[in-house]
Structures are given as C-alpha cells and as structure tokens.
N, C-alpha and C positions, 0 to 999 in steps of 0.2 A: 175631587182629586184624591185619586189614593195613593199615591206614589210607588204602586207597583217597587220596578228593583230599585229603584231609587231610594226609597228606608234602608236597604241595608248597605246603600253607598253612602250614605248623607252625611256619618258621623265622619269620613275620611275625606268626601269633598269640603266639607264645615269646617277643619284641624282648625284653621283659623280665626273662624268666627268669634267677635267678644261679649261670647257668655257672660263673662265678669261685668262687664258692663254695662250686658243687663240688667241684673244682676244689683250692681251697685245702684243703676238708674231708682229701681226699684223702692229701693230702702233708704235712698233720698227722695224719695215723693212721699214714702210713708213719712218720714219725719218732719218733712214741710210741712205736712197737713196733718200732723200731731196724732195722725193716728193711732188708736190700739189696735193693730191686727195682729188674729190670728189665725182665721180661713181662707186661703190664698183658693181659689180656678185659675188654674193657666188652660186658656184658651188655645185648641191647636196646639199642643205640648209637641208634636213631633217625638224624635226620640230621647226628650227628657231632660235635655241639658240644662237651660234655667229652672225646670222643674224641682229635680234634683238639688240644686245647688238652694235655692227659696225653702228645702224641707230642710236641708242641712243646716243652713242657719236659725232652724228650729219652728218654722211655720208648722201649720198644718196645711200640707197642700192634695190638689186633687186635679191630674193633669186630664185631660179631655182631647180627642182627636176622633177625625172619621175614617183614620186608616189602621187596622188591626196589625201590620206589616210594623208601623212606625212604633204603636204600644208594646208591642213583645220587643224589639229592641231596647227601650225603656226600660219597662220593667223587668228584663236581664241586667238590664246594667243599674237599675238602683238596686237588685238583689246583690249583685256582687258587692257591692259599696256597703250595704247592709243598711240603707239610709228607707225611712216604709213613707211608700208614697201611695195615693190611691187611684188606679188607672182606668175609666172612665171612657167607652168606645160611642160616640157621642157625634152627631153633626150639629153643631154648633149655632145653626140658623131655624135649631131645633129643642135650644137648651132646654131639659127638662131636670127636676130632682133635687134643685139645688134652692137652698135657702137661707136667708141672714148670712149670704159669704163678707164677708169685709172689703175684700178686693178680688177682683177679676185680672187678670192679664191677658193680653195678646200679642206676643210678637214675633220677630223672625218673618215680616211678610203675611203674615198670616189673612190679617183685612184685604192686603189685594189679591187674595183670590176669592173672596167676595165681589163675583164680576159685576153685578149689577146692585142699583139703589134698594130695590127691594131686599134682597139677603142682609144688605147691610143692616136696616132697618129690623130686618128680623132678629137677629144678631144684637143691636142695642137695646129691644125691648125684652127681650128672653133675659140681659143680662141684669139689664133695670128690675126685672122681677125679681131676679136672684139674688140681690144685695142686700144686706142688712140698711137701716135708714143712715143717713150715713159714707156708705159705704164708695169703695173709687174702684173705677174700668181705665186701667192702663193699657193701649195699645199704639202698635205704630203703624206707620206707614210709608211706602217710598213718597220722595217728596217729588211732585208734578215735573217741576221744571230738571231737578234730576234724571226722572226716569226720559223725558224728552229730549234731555241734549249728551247723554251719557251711557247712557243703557238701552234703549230706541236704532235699531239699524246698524248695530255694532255686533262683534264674533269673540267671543271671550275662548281660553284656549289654555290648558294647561294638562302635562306630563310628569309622570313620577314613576317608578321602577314596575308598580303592578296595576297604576289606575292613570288613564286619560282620559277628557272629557274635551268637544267642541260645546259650544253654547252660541247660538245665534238666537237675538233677540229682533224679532220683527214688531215694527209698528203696524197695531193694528188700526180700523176702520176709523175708531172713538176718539178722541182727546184722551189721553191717560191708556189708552188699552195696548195691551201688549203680548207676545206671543213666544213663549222661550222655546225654543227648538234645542231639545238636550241628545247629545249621542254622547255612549261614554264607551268603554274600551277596558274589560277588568281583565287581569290576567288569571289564568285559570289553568296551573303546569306552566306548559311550554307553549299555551296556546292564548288568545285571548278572546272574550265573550263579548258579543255588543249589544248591547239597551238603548234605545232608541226613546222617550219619551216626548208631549210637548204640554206644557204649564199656559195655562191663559193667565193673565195676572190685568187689574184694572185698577187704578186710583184717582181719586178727585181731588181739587182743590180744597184746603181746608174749611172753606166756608160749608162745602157741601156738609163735610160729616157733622160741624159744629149745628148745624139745620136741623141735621136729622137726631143729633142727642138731646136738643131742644126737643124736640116734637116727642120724645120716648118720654122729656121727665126731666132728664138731667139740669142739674139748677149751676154748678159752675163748671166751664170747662176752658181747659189752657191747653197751649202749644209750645211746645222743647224743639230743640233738633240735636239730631246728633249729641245723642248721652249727653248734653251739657243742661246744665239744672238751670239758667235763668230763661228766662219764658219769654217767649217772642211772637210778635205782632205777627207780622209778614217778614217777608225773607224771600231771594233767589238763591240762596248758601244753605250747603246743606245736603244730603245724602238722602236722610231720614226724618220724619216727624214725627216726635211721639205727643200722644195725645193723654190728658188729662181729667176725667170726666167723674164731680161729685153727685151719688144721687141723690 
C-alpha cells in the first residue's frame, strides 16, 4: 500500500482522529510495565502524528513506513514544529537496521493491512529481533466482531467546503477480510479533482495473533480495547484492540 493522493489528504480526512490517545495509551503501558524507555519504532508512522507527539514528550523516536509520499508529509511537518525525529522508508515485513529498540508501536490500522498470516508473522519476528531483552510491541487492531457488523457492507460519507470523500466498505471472501472502496473530491480553484483508491484491510481474532507472538518469542502478551488500560479476556465491545506483547 502506498497511499498514492491519499498522504496528502490523510492529515485533513484524520482532523479528528485521537492522537492523544494514542498517545497517552502509550505511556500508560510504559508505566504499567515499569519500563525505562527510551527507543521508540513507530511502525507505519504514516504522516507522523503519534510519531511526533512520542519525540515531543522526549523519546528518541524513529518513524518507518513503505510510502515515501506519507514520510515527506512527516517530516515537513516535524520540521516546522522543530521537534527531530528520524524518518526511516522501510516495509515493515522487512524490518531491517534496528537494534536493542525498547519499544516498537503500531497503530492507526496499520496490522490490518497485513493481509495475510504470513506478513503478519514476518512482521513479529523482524520486530522480536529488534528489541532490546526486555523490550514491548504495541499495536492494534480493528476488532473482528466490529469490523463485521459495523464497518462490513456499509458507505461512510462526508462533505466540507474543499474536501469530500464516499467510503464503501465491502466484505470480502475471508472472515475478517475487507475492502475500502475510497473516492474523494478535493477542490482545486473553482473546480474539483477526483482520486479514486481501494485499501484491502484483513483482521483475525485475537487468538490468532497471540499464536503467532508465541511462535516468534514473545513470552507475555495482553489485550485493551479501545484506549482503556484494564486488560480483557474476550469481549463483543469494542471498536479496537490493542495488543500488548513482552519479549
């Protein structure tokens, strides 16, 4: 996925997305688990908003993505901020470079465009390698029953003076597989421009991923939902799932 025009729409389709609270997610998992960190990877940084905000609060961080489109957005906008972050053009199922990190992140979706077991897989072991002993892989994911009765076969739709976008999400073939069908509508003068994209996106139940962080190493791992810090079994509630994984 390289998100072609969609990087440089993202920041103004997202206006509302809560950064902060990933943000905070974050730095209540580091103090749950007592840690000292100070080498953050944010996985799939996109155009740099939790990135950014994880240096600001004084990490050492090192964002990574496979779209060159998404990192020049980033790093214009932590230049302006003046905040130095380090920007990293990288597929992920590929991690290479990186060593004794503290913490790994992944979010905003990021895992389900990892469509299939094997990237996944790829993906945990590349991170496993990269970690100090020690060290934790925060990422999330849309949660199954969510994306099936709520996001699955439904047309998202919204208008604003210079930007609108359709979003139809079709079910795909799989359990969990899914298909975003994106047009969007920028204004551009007195005219306006169309971008047309479509995102494949896949998620499993959480048994699968906790399998496969087992099988890379991983020796504890827990389950959140939706930004909230106490840790849960199973669940039908819920949006999101972030996962928790010591190596």
């Amino acid at each position: 996925m390289t998100y072609q025009h969609f990087a440089y729409l993202y920041d103004q389709l997202m206006a509302h997305a809560p950064y902060d609270e990933w943000t905070k997610f974050t730095q209540e998992m580091i103090r749950s688990h007592h840690h000292s960190i100070h080498r953050i990877v944010d996985l799939g940084c996109g155009t740099g908003e939790i990135t950014i905000r994880l240096a600001n609060a004084g990490y050492d961080v090192t964002g990574v993505d496979i779209s060159t489109d998404m990192l020049t957005c980033a790093s214009e906008k932590a230049l302006q901020k003046n905040i130095s972050v380090n920007w990293v053009h990288q597929d992920i199922t590929k991690l290479e470079g990186f060593h004794e990190v503290d913490l790994c992140t992944s979010y905003c979706d990021v895992m389900n465009y990892m469509t299939n077991l094997e990237d996944i897989e790829s993906v945990f072991w590349h991170v496993y390698n990269s970690l100090a002993p020690n060290g934790l892989f925060i990422f999330d994911i849309h949660h199954i029953h969510y994306a099936e009765h709520f996001l699955m076969d439904q047309t998202f739709t919204d208008v604003s003076d210079d930007l609108a976008y359709i979003w139809e999400c079709e079910r795909g073939e799989n359990r969990g597989e899914m298909y975003h069908h994106l047009t969007f509508f920028k204004k551009n003068g007195e005219m306006y421009s169309r971008f047309d994209e479509i995102h494949r996106q896949q998620t499993y139940e959480t048994e699968m991923y906790e399998k496969i962080l087992k099988k890379c190493g991983f020796s504890k791992i827990e389950f959140y939902r939706d930004f909230i810090t106490e840790k849960i079994i199973s669940s039908d509630e819920g949006e999101r799932i972030f996962v928790v994984a010591k190596k």
